[in-house]
C-alpha positions as CSV (number, residue, x, y, z in Angstrom):
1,X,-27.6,-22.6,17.8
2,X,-24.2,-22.0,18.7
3,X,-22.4,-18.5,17.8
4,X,-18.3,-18.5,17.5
5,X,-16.5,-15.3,18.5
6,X,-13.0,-14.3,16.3
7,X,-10.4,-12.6,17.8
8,X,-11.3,-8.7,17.6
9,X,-15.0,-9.5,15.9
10,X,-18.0,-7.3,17.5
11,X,-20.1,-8.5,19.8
12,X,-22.9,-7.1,18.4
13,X,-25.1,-9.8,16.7
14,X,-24.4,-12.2,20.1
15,X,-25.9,-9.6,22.4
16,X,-28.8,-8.6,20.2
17,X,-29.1,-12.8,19.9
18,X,-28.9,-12.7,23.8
19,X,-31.4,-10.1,24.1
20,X,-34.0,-11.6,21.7
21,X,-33.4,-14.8,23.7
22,X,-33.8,-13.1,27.2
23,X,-37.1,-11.5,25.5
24,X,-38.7,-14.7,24.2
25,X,-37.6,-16.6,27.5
26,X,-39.8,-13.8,29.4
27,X,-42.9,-15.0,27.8
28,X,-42.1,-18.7,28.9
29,X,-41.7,-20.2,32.3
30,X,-37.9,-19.1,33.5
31,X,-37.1,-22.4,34.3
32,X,-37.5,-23.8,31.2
33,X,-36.7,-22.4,27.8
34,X,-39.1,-23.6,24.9
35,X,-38.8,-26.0,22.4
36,X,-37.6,-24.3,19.5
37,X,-35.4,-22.2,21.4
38,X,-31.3,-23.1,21.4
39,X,-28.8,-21.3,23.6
40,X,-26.2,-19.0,23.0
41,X,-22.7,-20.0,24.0
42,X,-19.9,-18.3,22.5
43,X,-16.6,-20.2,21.5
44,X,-13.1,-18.7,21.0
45,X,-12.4,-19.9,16.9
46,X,-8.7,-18.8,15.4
47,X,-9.4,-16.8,12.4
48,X,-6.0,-16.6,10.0
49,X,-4.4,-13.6,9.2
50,X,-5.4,-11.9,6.4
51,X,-2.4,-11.6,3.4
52,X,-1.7,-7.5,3.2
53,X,-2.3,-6.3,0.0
54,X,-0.1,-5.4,-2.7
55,X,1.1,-1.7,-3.4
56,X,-0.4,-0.7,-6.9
57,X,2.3,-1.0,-9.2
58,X,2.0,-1.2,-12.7
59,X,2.5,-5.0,-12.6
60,X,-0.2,-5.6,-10.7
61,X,-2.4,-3.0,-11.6
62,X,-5.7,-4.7,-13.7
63,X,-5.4,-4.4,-17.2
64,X,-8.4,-1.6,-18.1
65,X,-7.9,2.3,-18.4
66,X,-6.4,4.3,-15.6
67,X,-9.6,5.6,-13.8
68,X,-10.1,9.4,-13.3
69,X,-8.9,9.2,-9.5
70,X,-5.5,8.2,-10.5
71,X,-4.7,10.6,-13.8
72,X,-4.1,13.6,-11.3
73,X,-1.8,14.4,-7.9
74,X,-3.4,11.5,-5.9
75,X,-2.5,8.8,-8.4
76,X,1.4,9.8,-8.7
77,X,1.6,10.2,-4.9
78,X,0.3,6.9,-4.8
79,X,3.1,5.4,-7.1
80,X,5.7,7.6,-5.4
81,X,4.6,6.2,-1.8
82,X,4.5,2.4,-3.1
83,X,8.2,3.1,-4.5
84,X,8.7,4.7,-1.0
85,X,7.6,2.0,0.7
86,X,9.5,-0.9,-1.2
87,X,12.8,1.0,-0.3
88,X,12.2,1.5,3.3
89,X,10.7,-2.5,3.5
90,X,13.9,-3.3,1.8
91,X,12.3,-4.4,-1.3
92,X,14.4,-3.6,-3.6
93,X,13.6,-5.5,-6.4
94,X,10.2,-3.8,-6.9
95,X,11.5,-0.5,-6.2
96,X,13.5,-1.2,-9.2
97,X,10.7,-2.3,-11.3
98,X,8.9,1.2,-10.0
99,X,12.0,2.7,-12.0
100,X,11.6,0.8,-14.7
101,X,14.8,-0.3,-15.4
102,X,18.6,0.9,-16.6
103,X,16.8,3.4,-19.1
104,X,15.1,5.7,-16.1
105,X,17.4,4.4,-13.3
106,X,20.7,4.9,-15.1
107,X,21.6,1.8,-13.3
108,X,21.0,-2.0,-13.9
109,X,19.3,-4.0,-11.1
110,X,21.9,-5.7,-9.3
111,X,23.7,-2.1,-9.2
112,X,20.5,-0.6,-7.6
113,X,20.6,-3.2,-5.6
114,X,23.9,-2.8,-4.2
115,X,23.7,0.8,-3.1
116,X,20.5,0.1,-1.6
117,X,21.2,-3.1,-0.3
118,X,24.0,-3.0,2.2
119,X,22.1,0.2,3.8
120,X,19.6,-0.6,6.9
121,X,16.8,1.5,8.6
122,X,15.9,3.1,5.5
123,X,13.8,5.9,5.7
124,X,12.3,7.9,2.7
125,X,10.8,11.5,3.3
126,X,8.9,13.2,0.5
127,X,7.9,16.9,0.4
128,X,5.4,18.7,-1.2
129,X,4.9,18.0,-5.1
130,X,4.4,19.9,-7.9
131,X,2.2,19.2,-10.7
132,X,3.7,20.0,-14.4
133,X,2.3,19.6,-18.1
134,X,4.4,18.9,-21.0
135,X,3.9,18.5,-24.3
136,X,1.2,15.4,-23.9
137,X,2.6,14.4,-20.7
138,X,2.0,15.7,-17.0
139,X,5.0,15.4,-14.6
140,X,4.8,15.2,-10.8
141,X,8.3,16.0,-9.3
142,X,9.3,15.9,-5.7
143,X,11.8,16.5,-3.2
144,X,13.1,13.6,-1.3
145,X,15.5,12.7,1.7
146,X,16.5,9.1,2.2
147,X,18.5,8.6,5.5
148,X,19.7,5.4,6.6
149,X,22.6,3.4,8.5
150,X,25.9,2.0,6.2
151,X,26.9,-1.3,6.9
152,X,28.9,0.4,10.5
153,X,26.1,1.7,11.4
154,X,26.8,5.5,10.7
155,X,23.6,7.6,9.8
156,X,23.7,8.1,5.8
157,X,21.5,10.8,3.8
158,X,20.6,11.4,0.2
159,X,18.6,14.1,-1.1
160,X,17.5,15.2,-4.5
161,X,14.2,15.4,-7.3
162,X,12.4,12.1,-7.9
163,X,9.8,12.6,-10.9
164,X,6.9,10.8,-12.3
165,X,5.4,11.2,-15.5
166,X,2.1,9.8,-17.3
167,X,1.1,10.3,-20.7
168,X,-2.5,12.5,-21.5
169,X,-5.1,10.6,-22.6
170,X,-4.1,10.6,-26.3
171,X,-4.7,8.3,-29.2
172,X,-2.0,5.5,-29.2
173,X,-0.9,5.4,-25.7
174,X,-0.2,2.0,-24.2
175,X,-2.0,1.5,-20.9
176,X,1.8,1.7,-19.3
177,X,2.2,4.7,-20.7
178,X,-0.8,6.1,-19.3
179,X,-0.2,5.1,-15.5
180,X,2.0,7.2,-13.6
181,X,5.3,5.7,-13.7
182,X,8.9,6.9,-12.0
183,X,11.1,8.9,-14.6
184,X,13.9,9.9,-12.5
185,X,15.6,8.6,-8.9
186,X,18.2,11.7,-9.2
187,X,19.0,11.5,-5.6
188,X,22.9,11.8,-4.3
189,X,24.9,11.1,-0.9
190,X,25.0,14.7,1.1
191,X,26.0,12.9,4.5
C-alpha cells in the first residue's frame, strides 16, 4: 500500500498507518514484516489549485427563496461586500451588474466604467449600517469612503450613502426582488 502526501495535507492518517504498522510488526519477527503487510512510503503528488468561489450576486445566486440568513443585516452586508470587493479587484463590470444598471446607477456601463476604470489601488471602506423598513421594503444604508490613485498617481477619495433594498416577503415578489440588491451608489469626489 502506498500513501501520497499533497502539499499542505495532514499527516495524520500516515502516522496512525505507521503506528498500526509498527504495532503489527511488534508481534512478528523485526526482520521481516508478514505477508499481508505492505509498507508505507509517502510520495510528494501536485494537487491543482482550487478555483475561488464566486461572490453571491444575484446572477449566480440558485434560483429558490432567499433563505432566513440572508433577509436581515447579514444578507445586505454580504451584497454590499461582494460589490465592495468587485470594485477594489477592479471588476467593474460586476460591480455594475450589483447596481443593476442606468436605472439605480444613474449611469450606463461603459460610463461606470470610465470613472472607475482609469483609477488604481482602489480601496472601499464601509461603516456601520443601519437597518430601515419602508412600506414593504427594508433598506440597509451605509457610509462609504473609496480612496484610490488617478491615472498620475495622486491619492483620490469619494465618500457618500450606498443603500440596499429588498422587498418583504409579500405575495407577488419576484425572487430578484426579494434578494438584497444595491439601490443607490451616491458617492462624490471630496479629494
Amino acid at each position: 500500500m502506498t500513501y501520497a502526501i499533497r502539499p499542505g495535507a495532514r499527516l495524520t492518517l500516515i502516522v496512525s498507518s505507521l503506528a498500526v504498522l509498527t504495532l503489527g510488526a511488534c508481534t512478528q519477527e523485526a526482520s521481516t514484516p508478514p505477508d499481508n503487510m505492505a509498507t508505507a512510503t509517502a510520495a510528494p503528488v501536485a494537487s491543482p489549485i482550487p478555483a475561488p468561489v464566486p461572490a453571491a450576486t444575484p446572477t449566480n445566486m440558485p434560483a429558490q427563496l432567499v433563505p432566513a440568513s440572508e433577509k436581515g443585516e447579514k444578507g445586505a452586508r454580504n451584497v454590499l461586500l461582494g460589490f465592495a470587493r468587485a470594485l477594489e479587484n477592479e471588476q467593474f463590470d460586476t460591480a455594475y451588474a450589483l447596481l443593476g444598471g442606468p436605472e439605480r446607477s444613474g449611469q450606463s456601463q461603459a460610463e461606470f466604467v470610465a470613472q472607475w476604470g482609469d483609477l488604481s489601488d482602489i480601496s472601499v471602506a464601509i461603516v456601520g449600517g443601519e437597518m430601515d423598513a419602508g412600506a414593504g421594503s427594508q433598506y440597509y444604508t451605509v457610509q462609504a469612503t473609496v480612496t484610490a490613485k488617478d491615472p498620475e498617481g495622486r491619492p483620490i477619495r469619494f465618500e457618500g450613502p450606498i443603500s440596499l433594498r429588498r422587498v418583504n416577503d409579500v405575495d407577488g415578489a419576484t425572487e430578484a426582488q426579494l434578494r438584497w440588491h444595491l439601490e443607490s451608489f451616491n458617492v462624490v469626489q471630496t479629494h
